[in-house]
N, C-alpha and C positions, 0 to 999 in steps of 0.2 A: 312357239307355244308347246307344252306338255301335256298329253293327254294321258288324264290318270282313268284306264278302264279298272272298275273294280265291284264288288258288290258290299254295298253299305255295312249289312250286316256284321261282314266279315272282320272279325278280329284283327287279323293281317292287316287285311285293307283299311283299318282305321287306325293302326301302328305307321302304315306307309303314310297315312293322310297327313297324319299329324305331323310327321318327320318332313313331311314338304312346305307343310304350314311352318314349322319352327326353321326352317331355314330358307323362306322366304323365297319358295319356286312356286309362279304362278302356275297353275294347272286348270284345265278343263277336264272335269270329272265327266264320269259315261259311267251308268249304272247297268251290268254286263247282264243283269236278269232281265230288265225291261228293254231292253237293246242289244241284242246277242252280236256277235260278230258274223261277218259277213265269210263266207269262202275266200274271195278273193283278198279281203283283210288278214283275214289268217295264214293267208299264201304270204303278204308280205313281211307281218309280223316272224313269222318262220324264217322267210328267209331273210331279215336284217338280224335277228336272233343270233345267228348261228349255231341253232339251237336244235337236237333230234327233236321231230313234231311230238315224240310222247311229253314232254318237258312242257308241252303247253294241256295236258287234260292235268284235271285236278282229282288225282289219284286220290284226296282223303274224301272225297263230296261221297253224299249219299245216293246221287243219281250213278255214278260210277261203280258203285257197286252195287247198288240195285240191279245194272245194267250188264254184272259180271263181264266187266271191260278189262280186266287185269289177266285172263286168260283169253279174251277173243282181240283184242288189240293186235299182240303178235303175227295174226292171222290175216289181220287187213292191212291192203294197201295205203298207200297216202291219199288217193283222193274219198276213199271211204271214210279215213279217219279226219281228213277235211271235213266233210259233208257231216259228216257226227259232231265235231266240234261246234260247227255253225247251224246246227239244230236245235241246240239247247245252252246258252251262257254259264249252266253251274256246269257244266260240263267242263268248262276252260280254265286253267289255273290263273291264279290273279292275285295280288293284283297285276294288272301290267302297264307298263309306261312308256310311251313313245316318245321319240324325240329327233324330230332328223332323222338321220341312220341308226338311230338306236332302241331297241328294244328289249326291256330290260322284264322277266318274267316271274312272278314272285318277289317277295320281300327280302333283300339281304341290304341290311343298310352300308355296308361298305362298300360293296358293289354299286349299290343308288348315290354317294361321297363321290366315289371314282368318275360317275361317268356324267355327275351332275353339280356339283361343285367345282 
């Protein structure tokens, strides 16, 4: 099974919905505001990624820069910028989709082709 984390709203996240819908991949949706990610979820998202952990905050959100993270990030560790991820869901880039060993971060639909068709 596919689990699509994402937030409803989000433009992206309803470009990836639909691209799962039209090509007929079952998914279990997670709505990432009302259900944030856990620490140790984003420990393993991270590491199936293969991914630097900045690659999961969602650098355009308004909490992110309200939060002047684009200069104080650099500055923190990993499990700070853990504990910050799994504090607040618009914090996380999304959408993302898991699969097995795979976790795929943001929308690139040929990258989503590649590793799901």
């Amino acid at each position: 099974m596919v689990r699509f984390i994402c937030y409803p709203k989000c433009s992206t996240c309803k470009k990836a919905m639909n691209w799962l819908e039209e090509n007929n991949i079952a998914f279990e949706l997670r709505n990432i505001k009302e259900n944030n990610p856990s620490i140790d979820e984003i420990k393993e998202w991270h590491n199936k990624s293969n991914l630097p952990l900045k690659k999961f905050f969602n650098t355009s959100g308004l909490l992110y820069k309200s939060l002047e993270l684009k200069d104080k990030l650099p500055r923190m560790n990993e499990d700070e910028q853990l504990t910050l991820l799994a504090s607040d869901g618009m914090l996380v880039k999304r959408p993302i989709l898991v699969k097995d060993d795979t976790v795929l971060v943001g929308f690139k639909e040929s990258e989503w082709a590649e590793k799901l068709l």
